[in-house]
Backbone as a ProteinNet text record, in pm:
[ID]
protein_1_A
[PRIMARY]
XXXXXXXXXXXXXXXXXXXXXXXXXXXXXXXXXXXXXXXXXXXXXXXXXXXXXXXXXXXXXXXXXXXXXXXXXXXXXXXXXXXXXXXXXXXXX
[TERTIARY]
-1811.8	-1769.2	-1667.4	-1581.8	-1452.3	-1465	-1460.1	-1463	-1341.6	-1262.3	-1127.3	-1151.6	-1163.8	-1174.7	-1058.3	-1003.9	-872	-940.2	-871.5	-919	-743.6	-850.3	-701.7	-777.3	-730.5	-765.5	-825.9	-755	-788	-894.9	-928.4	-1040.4	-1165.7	-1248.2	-1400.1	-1525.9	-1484.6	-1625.9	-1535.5	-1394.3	-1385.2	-1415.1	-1382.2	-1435.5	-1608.5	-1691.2	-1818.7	-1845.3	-1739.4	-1795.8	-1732.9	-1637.1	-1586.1	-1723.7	-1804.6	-1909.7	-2038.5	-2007.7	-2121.5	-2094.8	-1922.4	-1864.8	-1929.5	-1855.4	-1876.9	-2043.2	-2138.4	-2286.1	-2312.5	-2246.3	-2274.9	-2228.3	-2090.9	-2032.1	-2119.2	-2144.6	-2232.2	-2373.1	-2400.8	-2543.9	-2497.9	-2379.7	-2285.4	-2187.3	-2166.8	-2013.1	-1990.8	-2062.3	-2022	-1910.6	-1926.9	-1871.5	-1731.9	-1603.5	-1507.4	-1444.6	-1412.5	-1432.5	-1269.3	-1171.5	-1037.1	-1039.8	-978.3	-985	-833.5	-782.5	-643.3	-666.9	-520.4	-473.9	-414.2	-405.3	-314.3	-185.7	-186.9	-100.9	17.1	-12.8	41.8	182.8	316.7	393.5	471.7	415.3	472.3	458.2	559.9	571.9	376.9	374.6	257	151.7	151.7	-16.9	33.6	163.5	200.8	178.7	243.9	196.2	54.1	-2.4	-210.4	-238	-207.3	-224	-140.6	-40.2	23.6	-89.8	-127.8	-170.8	-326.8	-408	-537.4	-552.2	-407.2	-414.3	-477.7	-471.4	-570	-494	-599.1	-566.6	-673.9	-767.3	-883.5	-932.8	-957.2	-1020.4	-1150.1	-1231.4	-1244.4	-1257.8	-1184.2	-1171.9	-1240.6	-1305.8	-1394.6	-1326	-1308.7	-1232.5	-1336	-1453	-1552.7	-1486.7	-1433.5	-1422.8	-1506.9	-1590.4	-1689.8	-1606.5	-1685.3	-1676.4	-1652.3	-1743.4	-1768.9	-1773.5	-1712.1	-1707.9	-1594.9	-1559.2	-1448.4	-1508.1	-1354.8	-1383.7	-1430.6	-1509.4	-1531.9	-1450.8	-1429.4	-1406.2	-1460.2	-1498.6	-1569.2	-1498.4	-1500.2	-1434.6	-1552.3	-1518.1	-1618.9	-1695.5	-1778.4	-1838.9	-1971.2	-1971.1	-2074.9	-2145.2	-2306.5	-2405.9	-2437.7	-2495.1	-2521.9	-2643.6	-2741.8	-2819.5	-2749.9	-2629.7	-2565.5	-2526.6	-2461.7	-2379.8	-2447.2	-2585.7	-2684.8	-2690.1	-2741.3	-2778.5	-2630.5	-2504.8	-2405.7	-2396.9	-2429	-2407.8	-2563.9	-2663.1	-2747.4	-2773.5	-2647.2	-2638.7	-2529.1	-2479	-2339.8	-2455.8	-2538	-2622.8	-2667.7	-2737.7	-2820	-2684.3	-2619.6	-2499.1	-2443.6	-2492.2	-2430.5	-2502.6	-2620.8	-2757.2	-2748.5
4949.5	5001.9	5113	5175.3	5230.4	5299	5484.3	5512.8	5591	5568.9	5654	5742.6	5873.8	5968.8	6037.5	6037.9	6080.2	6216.4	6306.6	6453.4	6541.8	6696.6	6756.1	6927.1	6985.2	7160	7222.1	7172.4	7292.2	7265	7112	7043.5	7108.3	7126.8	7181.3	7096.7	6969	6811.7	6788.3	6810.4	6729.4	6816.1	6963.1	7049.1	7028.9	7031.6	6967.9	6886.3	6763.5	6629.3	6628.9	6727.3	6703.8	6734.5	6842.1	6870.1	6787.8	6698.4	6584.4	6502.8	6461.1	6345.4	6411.7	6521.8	6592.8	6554	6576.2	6539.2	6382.7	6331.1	6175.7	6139.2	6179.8	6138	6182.5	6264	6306.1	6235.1	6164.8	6083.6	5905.3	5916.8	5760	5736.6	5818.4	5788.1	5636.8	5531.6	5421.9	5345.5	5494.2	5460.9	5528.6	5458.1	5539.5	5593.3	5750.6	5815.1	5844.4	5815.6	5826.9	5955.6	6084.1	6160.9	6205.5	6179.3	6199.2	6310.3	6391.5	6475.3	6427.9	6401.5	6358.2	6435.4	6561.8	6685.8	6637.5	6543.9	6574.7	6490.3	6544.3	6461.2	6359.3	6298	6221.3	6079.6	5983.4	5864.5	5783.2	5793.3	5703.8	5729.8	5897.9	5936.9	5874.1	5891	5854	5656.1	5629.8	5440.6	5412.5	5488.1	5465.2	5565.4	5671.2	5684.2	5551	5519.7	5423.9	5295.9	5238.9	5120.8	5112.7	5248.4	5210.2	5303.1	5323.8	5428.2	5490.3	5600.9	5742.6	5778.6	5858.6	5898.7	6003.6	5992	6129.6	6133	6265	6294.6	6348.9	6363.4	6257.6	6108.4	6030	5882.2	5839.3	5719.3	5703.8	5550.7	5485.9	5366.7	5291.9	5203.8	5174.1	5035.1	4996.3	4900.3	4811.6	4730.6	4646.1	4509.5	4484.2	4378.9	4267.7	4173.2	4079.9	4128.4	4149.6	4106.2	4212.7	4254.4	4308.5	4466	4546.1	4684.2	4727.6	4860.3	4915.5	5055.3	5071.2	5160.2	5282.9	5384.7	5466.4	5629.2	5683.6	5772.8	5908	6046.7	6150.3	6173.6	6262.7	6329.9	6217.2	6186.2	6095.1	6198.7	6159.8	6207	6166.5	6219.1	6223.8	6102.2	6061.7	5947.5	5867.2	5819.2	5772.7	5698.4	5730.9	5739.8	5597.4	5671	5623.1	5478.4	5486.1	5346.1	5246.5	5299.1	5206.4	5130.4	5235.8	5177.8	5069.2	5137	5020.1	4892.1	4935.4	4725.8	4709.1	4760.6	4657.7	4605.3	4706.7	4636	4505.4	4503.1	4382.8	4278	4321.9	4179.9	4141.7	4212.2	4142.4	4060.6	4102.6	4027.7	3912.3
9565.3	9437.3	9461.3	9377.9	9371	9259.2	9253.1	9116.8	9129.2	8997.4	9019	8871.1	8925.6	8785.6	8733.6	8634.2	8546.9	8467.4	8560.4	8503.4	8476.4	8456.3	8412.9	8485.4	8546.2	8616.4	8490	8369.7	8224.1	8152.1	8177	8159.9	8153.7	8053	8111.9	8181.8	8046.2	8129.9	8271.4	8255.4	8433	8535.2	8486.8	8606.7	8666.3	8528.6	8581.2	8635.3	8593	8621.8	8754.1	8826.7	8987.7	9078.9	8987.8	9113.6	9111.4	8982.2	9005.4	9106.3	9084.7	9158.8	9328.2	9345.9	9489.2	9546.9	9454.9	9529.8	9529.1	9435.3	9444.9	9562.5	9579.2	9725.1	9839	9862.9	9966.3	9989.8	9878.3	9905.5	9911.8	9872.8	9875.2	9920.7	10081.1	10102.2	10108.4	10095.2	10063.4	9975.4	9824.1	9715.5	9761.4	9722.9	9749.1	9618	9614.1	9488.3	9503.5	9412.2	9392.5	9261.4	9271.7	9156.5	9150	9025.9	8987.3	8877.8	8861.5	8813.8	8736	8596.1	8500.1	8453.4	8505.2	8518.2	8613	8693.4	8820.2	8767	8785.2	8707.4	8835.6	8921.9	9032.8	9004.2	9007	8971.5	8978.6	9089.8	9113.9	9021.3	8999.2	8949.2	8777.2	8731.5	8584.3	8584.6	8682.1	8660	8641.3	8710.9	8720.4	8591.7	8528.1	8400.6	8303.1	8313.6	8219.1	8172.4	8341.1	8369.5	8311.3	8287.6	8267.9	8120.1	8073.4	7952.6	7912.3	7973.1	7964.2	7855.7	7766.8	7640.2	7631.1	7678.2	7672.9	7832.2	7820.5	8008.7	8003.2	8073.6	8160.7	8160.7	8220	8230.6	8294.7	8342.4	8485.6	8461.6	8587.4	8598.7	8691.1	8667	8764.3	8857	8972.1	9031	9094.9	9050.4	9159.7	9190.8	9341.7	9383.1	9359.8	9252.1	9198.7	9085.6	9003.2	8848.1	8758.2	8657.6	8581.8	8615.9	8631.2	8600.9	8452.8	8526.5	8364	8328.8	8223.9	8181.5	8059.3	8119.1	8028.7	8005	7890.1	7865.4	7830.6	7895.4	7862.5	8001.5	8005.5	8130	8099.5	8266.8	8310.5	8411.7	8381.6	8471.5	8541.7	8661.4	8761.7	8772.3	8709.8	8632.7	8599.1	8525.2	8467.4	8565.6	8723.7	8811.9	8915	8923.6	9030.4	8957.7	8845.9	8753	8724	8742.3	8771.6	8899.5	8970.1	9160.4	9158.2	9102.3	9099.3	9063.3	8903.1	8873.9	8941.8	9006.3	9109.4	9179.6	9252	9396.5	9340.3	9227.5	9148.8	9183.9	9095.5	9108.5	9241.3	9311.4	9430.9	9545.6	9486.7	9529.4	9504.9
[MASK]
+++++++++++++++++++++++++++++++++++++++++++++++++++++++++++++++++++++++++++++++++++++++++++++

């Protein structure tokens, strides 16, 4: 799984939601965690805002294996997090 989070520095849910991301990673370096700056005005970071049209932040862009990305908008918990990585595992079973 692949989570790419669309935040902003001025942000208050993304500032939280970086230090959720930060402990999830540490118990899942499995998951590879992509976190963009929507601030950042450099070609690439604006095509990956264009392409998955961020319009509110925090964004969460979920990538699995086998089946369609998801997309969810707003601060995700740390519960929230575990129980995504858990139905990928299911589906891949």
């Amino acid at each position: 799984m692949r989570i790419i989070k669309f935040g902003a520095n001025w942000c208050g849910p993304c500032r939280v939601y970086e230090n959720i991301l930060k402990e999830f990673r540490v118990d899942h370096p499995e998951v590879e965690i992509k976190e963009i700056n929507v601030e950042d005005e450099s070609s690439e970071v604006q095509e990956l805002v264009s392409k998955y049209g961020v319009k509110n932040i925090p964004l969460t862009i979920f990538q699995f294996a086998d089946r369609d990305e998801e997309k969810r908008a707003g601060l995700i918990t740390r519960n929230e997090l575990e129980i995504i990585l858990n139905s990928e595992a299911k589906c891949q079973n």
